[in-house]
N, C-alpha and C positions, 0 to 999 in steps of 0.2 A: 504493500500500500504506500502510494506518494504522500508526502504532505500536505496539508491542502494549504498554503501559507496566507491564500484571501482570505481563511476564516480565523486568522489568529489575530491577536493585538498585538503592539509592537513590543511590548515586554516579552511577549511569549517567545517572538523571532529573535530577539535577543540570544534570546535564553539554547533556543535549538541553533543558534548560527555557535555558539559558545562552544556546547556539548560536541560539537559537528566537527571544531575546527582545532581549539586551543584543546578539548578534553582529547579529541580524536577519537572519540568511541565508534565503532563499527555501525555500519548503516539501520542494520538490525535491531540495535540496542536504542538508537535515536527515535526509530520507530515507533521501539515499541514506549519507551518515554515519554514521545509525542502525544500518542494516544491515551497515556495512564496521565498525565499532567493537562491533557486536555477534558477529560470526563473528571477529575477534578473541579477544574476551572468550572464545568459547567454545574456539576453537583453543587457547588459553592455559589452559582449566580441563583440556583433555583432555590435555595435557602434563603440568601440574604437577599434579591432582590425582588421588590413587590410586582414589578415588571414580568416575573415568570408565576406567580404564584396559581396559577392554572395549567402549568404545565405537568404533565402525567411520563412526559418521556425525556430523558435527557438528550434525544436526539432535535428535539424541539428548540434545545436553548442554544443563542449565537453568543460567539463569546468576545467577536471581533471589535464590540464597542465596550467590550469590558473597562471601567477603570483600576489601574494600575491600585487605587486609593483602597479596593476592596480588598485587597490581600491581608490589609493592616486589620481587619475584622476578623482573621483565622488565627485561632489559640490553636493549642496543644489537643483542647476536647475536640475543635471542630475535626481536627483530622483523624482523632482517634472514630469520631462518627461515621466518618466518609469509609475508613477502615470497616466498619458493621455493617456500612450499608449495599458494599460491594460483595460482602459477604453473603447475605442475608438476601435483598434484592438480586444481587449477579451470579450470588455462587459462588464466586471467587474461593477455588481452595489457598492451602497456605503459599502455596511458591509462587502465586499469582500477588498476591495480598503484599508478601516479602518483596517483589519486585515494584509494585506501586509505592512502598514505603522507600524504598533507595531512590524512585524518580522524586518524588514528592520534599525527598532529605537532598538533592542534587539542587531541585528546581529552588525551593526557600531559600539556601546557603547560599548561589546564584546571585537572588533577588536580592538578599540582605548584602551579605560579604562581600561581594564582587563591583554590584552595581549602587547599593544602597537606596532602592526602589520603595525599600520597606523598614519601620522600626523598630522590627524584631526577628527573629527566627523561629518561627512556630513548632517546626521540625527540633530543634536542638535537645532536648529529652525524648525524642521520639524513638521507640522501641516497638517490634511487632507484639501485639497479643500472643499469649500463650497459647499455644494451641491445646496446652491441656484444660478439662473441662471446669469450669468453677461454677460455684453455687448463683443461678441468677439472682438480679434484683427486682424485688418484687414488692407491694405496699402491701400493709399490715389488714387485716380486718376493717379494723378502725378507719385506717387513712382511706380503703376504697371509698366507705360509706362519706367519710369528710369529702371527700372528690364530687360523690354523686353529688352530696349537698351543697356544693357551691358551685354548681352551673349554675346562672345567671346573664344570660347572653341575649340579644335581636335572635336570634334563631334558635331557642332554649330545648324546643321538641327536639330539632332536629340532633343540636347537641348532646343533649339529653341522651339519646338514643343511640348515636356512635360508641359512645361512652359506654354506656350500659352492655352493647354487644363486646367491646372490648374485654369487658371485665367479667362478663359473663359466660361468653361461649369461646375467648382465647381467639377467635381469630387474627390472621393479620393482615396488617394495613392495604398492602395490595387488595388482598380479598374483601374490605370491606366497602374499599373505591370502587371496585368490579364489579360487585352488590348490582343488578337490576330486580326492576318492583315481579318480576318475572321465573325470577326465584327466589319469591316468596311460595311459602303453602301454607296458609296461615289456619288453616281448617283442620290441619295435621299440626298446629305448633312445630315448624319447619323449614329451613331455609337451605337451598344450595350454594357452594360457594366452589369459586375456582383456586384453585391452591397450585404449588409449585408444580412444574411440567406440566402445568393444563390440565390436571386432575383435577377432577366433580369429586365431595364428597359433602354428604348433607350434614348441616348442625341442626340440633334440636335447641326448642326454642325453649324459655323456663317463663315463670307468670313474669317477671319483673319484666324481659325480653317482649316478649306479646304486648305489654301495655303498650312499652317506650314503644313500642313499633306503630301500635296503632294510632299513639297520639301524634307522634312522625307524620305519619299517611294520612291526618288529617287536615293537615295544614298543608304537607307537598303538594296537593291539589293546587294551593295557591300560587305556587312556585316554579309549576310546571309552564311549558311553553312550547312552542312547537322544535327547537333545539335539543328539548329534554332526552327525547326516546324513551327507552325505556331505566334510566338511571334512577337508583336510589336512590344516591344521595345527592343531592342538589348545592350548586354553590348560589349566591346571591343575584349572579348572571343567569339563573337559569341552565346550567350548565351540568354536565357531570364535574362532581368533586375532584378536587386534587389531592393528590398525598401529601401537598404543603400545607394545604389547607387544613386540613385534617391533622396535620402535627401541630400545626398553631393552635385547635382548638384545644386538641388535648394538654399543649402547652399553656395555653391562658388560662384554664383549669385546673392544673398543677399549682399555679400561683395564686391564684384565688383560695385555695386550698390549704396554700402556705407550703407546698412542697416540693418549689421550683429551687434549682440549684443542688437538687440531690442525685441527680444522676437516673432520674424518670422520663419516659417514654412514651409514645406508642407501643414501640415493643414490649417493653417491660410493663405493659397493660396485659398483653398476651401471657410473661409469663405468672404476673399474677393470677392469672384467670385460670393455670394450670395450677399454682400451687394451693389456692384457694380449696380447688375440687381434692385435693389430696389430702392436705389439713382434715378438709373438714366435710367433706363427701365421699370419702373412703375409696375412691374410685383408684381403682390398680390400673400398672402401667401399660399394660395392653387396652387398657380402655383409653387410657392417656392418650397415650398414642393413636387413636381413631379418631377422637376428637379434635386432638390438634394439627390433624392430616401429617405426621412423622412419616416417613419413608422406613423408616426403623427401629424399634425399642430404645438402640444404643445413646439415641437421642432424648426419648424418653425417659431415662433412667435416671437421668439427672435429679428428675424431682422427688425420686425414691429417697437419696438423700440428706431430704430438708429436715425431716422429722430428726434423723439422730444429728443434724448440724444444730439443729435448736436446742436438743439434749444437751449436747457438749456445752453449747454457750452457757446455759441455764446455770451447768457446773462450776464452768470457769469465769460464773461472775456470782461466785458464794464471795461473801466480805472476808471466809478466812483461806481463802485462793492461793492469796500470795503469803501466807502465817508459816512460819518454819520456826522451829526452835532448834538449837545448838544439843550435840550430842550428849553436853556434859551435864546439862540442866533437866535429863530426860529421868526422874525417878523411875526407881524399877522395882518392880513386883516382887514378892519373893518366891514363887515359880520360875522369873528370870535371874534371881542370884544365885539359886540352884542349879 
């Protein structure tokens, strides 16, 4: 694949004329940098700029009038994000993942060091995720219920209701945008959803789901339009939803909530919705796994887990945890001085 150089900003040319010439790296490696540093770029305008916040596809966003000024907006989280979302959204296994993170630690060092385009290095702590499995993050009992109860928004059903399906049936975000009124089965308490590789698999709906749903459907009527089709979720244009959109709300929600800044999600909506059922619905991990459309237990098992991580914690936060006493201070029995 050539470069496409009309579609870059001139920081970008910089940057590939840089790697091309002074670094001299192989044509191949430019390539594929190009493209890992360019689905960045773009990942990055559909985030922060309100200009894309309907876009569903990264192939949608141009990046050629990007300003230079947006880079100074990417911390250390944002890239660790971009990192999940390639994961999660693209698949990306690790040596995919491993090689965006060295363009990404090439391109910043670049921008900062070399040219001084920017007034930080976002990349300079930057490490790949372990690829070994860790406990998700997931909200407490409590905090879902706080979450539900501080929706408060112009479109409160609608929000109301993404929310609810999140926390309730685990889906994810893709699948919730994908959502048409079409698959619905509301007479079965039943919903289809498209999940990874374009697998169908049905979620059952619970009473909390069936209200938000219906009180949804009562007002999209108003919202509909002839642009609509057959989309669930609606944006304010009449439109099908976006997954930006739908991460703002769950984000303006989290804040409301008082639980922004903690490393909360859309995802991590999904995996509360799995660890919830485990807690506290007894539901074993082949059921798990059905529900959250897994390709494999190995993925499910995670949440098997949480129970003895909780045990542990529970232990190792007794007040006499860290209590030791010195050998010479230990009285002894008179079975032990025998």
């Amino acid at each position: 694949m050539q470069i496409n150089r009309t579609e870059c900003p001139d920081f970008f040319l910089d940057y590939i004329l840089h790697i091309t010439v002074t670094k001299g790296l192989s044509k191949r490696t430019v390539q594929e940098y190009y493209l890992d540093v360019r689905m960045f770029l773009r990942y990055l305008r559909m985030m922060k700029d309100e200009k894309y916040i309907d876009a569903n596809d990264l192939q949608d966003i141009s990046i050629k009038d990007m300003p230079v000024s947006m880079l100074n907006q990417v911390q250390l989280q944002t890239i660790y994000e971009f990192l999940y979302y390639i994961k999660d959204e693209r698949e990306n296994q690790d040596r995919a993942r491993g090689r965006k993170t060295s363009a990404l630690k090439s391109f910043f060092g670049f921008m900062y060091y070399n040219q001084g385009y920017i007034d930080h290095d976002p990349t300079e702590r930057l490490e790949l995720p372990s690829p070994k499995k860790s406990l998700p993050r997931f909200l407490t009992l409590d905090q879902s219920r706080r979450l539900l109860e501080s929706i408060d928004t112009a479109y409160f059903e609608r929000d109301y209701c993404i929310i609810t399906l999140f926390l309730n049936c685990g889906i994810r975000l893709s699948e919730l945008v994908g959502l048409n009124t079409t698959d619905l089965f509301l007479d079965e308490c039943k919903m289809r959803v498209l999940g990874k590789g374009s697998k169908e698999r049905i979620v059952y709906l619970n009473d909390a789901c069936m209200r938000a749903v219906y009180s949804y459907l009562a007002v999209r009527v108003q919202m509909a339009s002839e642009q609509t089709d057959h989309a669930m979720f609606l944006s304010k244009r009449h439109t099908r939803i976006s997954k930006r959109r739908v991460q703002q709300i769950v984000e303006n929600a989290l804040s409301a909530a008082g639980l922004s800044g903690l490393g909360y999600s859309t995802h991590k909506l999904r995996h509360t919705a799995a660890t919830l059922m485990y807690q506290y619905g007894n539901v074993d991990a082949l059921t798990l796994k059905e529900v959250l459309g897994h390709a494999s237990t190995s993925t499910t098992e995670i949440y098997t887990h949480l129970s003895d991580e909780i045990v542990r914690n529970a232990a190792e936060s007794s007040p006499l945890a860290d209590f030791t006493v010195k050998k010479g201070k230990i009285k002894k029995t008179k079975e032990q001085e025998e």
